[in-house]
C-alpha positions as CSV (number, residue, x, y, z in Angstrom):
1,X,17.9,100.4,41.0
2,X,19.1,102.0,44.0
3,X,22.1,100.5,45.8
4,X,20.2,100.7,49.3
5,X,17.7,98.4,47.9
6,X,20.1,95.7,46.6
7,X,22.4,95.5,49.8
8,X,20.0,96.5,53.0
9,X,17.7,93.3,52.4
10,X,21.5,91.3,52.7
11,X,23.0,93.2,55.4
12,X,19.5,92.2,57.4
13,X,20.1,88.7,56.4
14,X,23.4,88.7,57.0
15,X,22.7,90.4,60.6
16,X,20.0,87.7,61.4
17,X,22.0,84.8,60.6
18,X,25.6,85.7,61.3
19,X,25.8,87.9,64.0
20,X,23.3,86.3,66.3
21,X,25.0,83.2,66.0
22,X,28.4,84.3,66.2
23,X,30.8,86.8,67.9
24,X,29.9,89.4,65.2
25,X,32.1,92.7,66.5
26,X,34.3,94.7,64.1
27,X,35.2,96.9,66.6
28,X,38.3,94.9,68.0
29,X,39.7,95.9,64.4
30,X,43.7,96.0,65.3
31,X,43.9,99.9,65.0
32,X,47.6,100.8,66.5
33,X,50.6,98.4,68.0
34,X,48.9,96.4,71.3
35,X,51.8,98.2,73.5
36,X,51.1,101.6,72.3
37,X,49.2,102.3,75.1
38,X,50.7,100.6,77.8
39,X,52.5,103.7,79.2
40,X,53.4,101.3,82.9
41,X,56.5,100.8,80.2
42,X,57.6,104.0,79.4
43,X,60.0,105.6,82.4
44,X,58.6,109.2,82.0
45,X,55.1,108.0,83.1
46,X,56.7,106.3,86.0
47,X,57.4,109.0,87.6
48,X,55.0,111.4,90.2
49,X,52.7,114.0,89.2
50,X,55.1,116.7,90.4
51,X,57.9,115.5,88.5
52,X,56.1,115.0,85.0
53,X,54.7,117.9,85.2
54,X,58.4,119.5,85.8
55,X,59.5,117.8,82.3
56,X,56.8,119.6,80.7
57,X,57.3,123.0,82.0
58,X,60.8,122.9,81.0
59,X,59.9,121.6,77.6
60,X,57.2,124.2,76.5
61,X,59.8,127.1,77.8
62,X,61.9,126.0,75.2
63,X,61.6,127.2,71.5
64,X,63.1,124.3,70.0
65,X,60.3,122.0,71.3
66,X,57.3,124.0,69.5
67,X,55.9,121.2,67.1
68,X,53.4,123.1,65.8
69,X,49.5,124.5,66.5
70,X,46.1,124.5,65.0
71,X,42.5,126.4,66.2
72,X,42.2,124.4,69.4
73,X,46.0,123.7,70.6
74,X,49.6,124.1,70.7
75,X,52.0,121.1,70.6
76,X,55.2,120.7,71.8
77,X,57.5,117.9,71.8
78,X,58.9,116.5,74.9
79,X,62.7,116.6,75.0
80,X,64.6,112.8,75.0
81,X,60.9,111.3,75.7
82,X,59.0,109.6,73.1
83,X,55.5,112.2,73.6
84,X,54.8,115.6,73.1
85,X,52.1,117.5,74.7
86,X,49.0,119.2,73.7
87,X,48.2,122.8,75.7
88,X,44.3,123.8,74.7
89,X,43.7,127.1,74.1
90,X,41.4,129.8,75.8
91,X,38.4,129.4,73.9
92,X,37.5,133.3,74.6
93,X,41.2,134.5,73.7
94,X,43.1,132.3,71.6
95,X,46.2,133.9,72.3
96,X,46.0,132.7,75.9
97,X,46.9,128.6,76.7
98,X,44.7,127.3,79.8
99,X,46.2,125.8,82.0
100,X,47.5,122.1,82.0
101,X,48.8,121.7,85.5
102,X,46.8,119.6,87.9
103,X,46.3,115.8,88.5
104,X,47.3,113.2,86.3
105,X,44.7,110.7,85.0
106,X,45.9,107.1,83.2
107,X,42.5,106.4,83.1
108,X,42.7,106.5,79.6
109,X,39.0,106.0,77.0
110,X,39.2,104.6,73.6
111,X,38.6,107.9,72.3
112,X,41.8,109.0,74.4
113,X,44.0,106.4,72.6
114,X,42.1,106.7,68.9
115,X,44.2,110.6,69.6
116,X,47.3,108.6,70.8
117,X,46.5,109.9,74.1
118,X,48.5,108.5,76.6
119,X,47.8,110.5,79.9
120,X,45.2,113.3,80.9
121,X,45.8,116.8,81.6
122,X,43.8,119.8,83.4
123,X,41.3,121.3,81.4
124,X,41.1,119.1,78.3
125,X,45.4,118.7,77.9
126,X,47.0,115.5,77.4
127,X,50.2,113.6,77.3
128,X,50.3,112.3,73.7
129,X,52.9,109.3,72.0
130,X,54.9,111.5,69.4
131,X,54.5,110.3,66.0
132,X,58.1,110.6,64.5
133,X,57.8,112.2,60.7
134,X,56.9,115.4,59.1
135,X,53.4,116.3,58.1
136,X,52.1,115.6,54.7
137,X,51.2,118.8,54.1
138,X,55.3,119.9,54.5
139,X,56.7,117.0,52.8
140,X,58.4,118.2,49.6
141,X,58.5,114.9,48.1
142,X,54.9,114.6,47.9
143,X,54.3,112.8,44.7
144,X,55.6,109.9,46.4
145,X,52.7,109.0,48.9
146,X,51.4,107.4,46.0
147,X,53.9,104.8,44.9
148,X,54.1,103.6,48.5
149,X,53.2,99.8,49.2
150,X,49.6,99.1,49.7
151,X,49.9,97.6,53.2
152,X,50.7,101.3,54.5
153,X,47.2,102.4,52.5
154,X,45.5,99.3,54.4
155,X,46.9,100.2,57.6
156,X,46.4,104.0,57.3
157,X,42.9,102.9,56.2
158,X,41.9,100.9,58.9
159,X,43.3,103.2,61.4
160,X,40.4,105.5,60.2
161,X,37.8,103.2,59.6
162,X,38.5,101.7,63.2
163,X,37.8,105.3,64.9
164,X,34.9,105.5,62.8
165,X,33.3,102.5,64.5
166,X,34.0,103.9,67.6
167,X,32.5,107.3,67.4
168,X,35.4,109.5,66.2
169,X,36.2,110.8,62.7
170,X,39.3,111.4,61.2
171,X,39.9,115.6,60.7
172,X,40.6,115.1,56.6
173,X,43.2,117.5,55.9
174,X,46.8,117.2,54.5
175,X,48.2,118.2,57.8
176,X,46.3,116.1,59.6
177,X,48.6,112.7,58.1
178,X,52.4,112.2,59.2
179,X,54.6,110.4,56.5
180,X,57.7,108.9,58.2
181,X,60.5,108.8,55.8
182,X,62.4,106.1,57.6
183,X,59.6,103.6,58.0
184,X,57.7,104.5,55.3
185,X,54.7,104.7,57.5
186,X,51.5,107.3,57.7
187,X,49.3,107.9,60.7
188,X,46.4,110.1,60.8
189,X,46.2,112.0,63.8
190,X,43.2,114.9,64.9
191,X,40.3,112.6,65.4
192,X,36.7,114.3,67.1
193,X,33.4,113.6,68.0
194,X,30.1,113.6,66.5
195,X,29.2,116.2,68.8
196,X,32.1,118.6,68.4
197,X,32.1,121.8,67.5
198,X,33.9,121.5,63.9
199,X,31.7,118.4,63.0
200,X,31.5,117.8,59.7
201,X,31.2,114.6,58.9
202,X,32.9,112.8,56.1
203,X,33.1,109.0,55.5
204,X,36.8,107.1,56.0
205,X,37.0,106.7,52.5
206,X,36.3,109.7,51.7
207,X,38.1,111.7,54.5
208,X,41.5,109.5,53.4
209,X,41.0,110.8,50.0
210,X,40.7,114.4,50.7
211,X,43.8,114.5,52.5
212,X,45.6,112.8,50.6
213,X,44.7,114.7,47.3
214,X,44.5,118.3,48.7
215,X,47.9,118.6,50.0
216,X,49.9,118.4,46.5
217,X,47.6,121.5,45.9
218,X,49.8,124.1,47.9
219,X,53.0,123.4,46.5
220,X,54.9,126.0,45.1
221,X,56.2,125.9,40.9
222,X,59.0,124.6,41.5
223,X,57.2,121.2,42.8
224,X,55.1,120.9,39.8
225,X,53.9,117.3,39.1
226,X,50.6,115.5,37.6
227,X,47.6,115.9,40.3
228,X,45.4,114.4,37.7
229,X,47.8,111.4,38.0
230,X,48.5,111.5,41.6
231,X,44.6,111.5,42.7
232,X,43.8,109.2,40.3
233,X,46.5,106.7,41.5
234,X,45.3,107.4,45.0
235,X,41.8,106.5,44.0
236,X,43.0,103.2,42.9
237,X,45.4,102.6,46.2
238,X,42.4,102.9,48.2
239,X,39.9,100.4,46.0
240,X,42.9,98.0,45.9
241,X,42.9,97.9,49.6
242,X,38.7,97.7,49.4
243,X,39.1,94.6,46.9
244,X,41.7,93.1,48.8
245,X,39.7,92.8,52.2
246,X,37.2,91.2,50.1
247,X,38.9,88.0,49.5
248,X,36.8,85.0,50.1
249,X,37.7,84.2,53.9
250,X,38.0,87.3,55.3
251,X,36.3,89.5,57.6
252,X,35.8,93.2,56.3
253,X,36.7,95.9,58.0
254,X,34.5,98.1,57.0
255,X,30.9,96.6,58.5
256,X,28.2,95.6,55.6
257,X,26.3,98.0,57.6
258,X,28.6,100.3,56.3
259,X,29.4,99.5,52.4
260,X,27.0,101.7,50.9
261,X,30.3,104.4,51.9
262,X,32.0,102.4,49.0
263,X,29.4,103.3,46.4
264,X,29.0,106.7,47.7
265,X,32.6,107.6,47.5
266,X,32.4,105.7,43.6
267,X,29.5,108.8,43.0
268,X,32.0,111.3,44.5
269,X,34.4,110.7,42.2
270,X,32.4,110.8,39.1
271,X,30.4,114.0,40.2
272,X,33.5,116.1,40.7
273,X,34.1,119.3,38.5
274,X,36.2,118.0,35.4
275,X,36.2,114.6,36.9
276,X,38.3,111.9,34.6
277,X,35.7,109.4,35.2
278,X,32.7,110.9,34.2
279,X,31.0,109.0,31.0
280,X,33.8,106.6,31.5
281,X,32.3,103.1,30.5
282,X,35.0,101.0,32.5
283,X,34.4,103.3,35.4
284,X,30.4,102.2,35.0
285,X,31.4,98.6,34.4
286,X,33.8,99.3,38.0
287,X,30.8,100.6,39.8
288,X,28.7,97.8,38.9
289,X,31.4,95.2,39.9
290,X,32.4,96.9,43.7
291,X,28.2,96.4,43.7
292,X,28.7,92.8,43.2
293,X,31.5,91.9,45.3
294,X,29.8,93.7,48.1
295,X,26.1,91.6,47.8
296,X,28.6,88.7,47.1
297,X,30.9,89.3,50.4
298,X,27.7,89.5,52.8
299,X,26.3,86.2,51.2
300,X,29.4,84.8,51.8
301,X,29.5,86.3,55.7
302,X,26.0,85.1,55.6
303,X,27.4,81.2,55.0
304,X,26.9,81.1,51.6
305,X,29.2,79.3,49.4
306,X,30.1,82.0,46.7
307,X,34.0,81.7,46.5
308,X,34.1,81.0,42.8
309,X,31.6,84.1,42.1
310,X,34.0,86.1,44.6
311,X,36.5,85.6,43.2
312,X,35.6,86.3,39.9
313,X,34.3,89.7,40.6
314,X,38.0,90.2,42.7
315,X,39.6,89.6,39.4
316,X,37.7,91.8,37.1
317,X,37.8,94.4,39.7
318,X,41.4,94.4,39.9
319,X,41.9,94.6,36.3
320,X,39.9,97.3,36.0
321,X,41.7,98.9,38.7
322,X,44.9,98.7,36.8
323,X,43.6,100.4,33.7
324,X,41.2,103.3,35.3
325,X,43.5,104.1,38.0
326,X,47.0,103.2,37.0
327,X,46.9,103.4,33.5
328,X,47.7,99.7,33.0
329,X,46.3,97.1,30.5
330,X,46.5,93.7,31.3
């Protein structure tokens, strides 16, 4: 039976009797820190036009500021200021940068601050919060990422799913995700429209997944370690934080609209070249219990009382979490 036909007649229900009633908006999802945004705070932003754009002519001159660049942009870092700033390139020459001087706008979208935006520049520049760390794609340590706490996965996670919801997709590439060794944080940057150029759209789960899992690729021999391992335990990172937001009081992050991503990523995974899980019987058994949990979570958002059904299926998912993905046996 198809999924679609199992959970669209329950996200209806759900829709008719929760979300009229109710304040039914996902979108208020707590993306970033409430005072990343509120630049009045920050002394650099204080200033006039003429004198910002002063800091940022002396910065770009300067070698040691180059952050780094990709097809649309150049970034450079802001010296003793906690942004950097993004120069666009001439479409018709990309060796050229357009230029960035003009007036500056605070009038800031969400789509501006989903990119860490923080102020606007001429022709499609901005002012952007730096985000301290090295790129994933650069980090040497890499088999790391995947021992780290699930509340950084959760976080990380919802960053993405929250752009998402707002019209902006998460760029999936290694390079795209900054690992800060001190906090032990990662935060996706590069997000674009449906309507960009370079659309291609993937779903959260699976955009987090590629770029996590792609980057361990380019490493040289001397960096060696077990992808099959690593991508399998990132797998399991992300359904643990899926499971988790599925506890019997909680509001999902990702919309019921939106769950049949969870089944499509599970299909992903099996139908990849050499995948581990293909013809697997606990991966079958897995699929068939993220089904349940998600008919089970809408009844439940629906008013419902399923709790001791919900929790059940939490349980069995989890184990079977611990022995497809981590390799452990309860």
């Amino acid at each position: 039976m198809s999924v679609n036909l199992l959970i669209n007649p329950l996200v209806k229900r759900y829709n008719s009797t929760f979300c009229s009633k109710r304040n039914c908006s996902f979108s208020s999802l707590p993306q970033l820190d409430n005072d990343r945004f509120e630049s009045s705070k920050k002394p650099l932003l204080n200033k006039g036009d003429k004198e910002i754009l002063d800091v940022l002519s002396d910065s770009i001159s300067k070698k040691e500021n180059f952050i780094g660049e990709g097809n649309e942009a150049v970034v450079y870092r802001l010296k003793d200021e906690p942004y950097c700033v993004r120069i666009m390139k001439n479409p018709q020459n990309k060796k050229e940068l357009l230029d960035y001087k003009g007036k500056i706008s605070f009038d800031l979208t969400e789509d501006d601050k989903i990119n860490h935006n923080v102020a606007k520049l001429a022709n499609g520049c901005s002012i952007q919060r730096l985000i301290e760390g090295v790129s994933l794609f650069d980090f040497d340590n890499y088999e790391i990422i995947a021992d780290l706490p699930l509340d950084i996965y959760k976080k990380l996670l919802r960053q993405i799913v929250y752009a998402n919801q707002n019209g902006m997709f998460f760029d999936g590439v290694t390079k795209n995700l900054i690992y800060n060794p001190k906090d032990k944080t990662i935060t996706a940057i590069d997000f674009y429209k449906e309507d960009d150029e370079f659309y291609f759209y993937q779903s959260p789960l699976r955009a987090l997944y590629s770029s996590l899992t792609l980057g361990q690729l380019t490493g040289d021999a001397d960096n060696v370690f077990d992808s099959a391992s690593f991508n399998k335990k990132i797998a399991g990172k992300i359904f643990s934080v899926i499971v988790d937001d599925f506890k019997s009081g909680n509001t999902p992050f990702i919309k019921p609209s939106n769950f049949d991503d969870i089944s499509k990523f599970l299909s992903y995974l099996s139908n990849m070249p050499d995948s581990p899980y293909k013809n697997s019987q606990s991966f079958t058994m897995f699929k068939r219990t993220m089904l349940n949990l998600q008919c089970l979570k809408i009844k439940e958002l629906a008013g419902e009382d399923v709790v001791s059904e919900l929790n059940g299926q939490i349980k069995v998912a989890n184990a079977l979490i611990n022995q497809i993905f981590f390799g452990k046996k309860d």
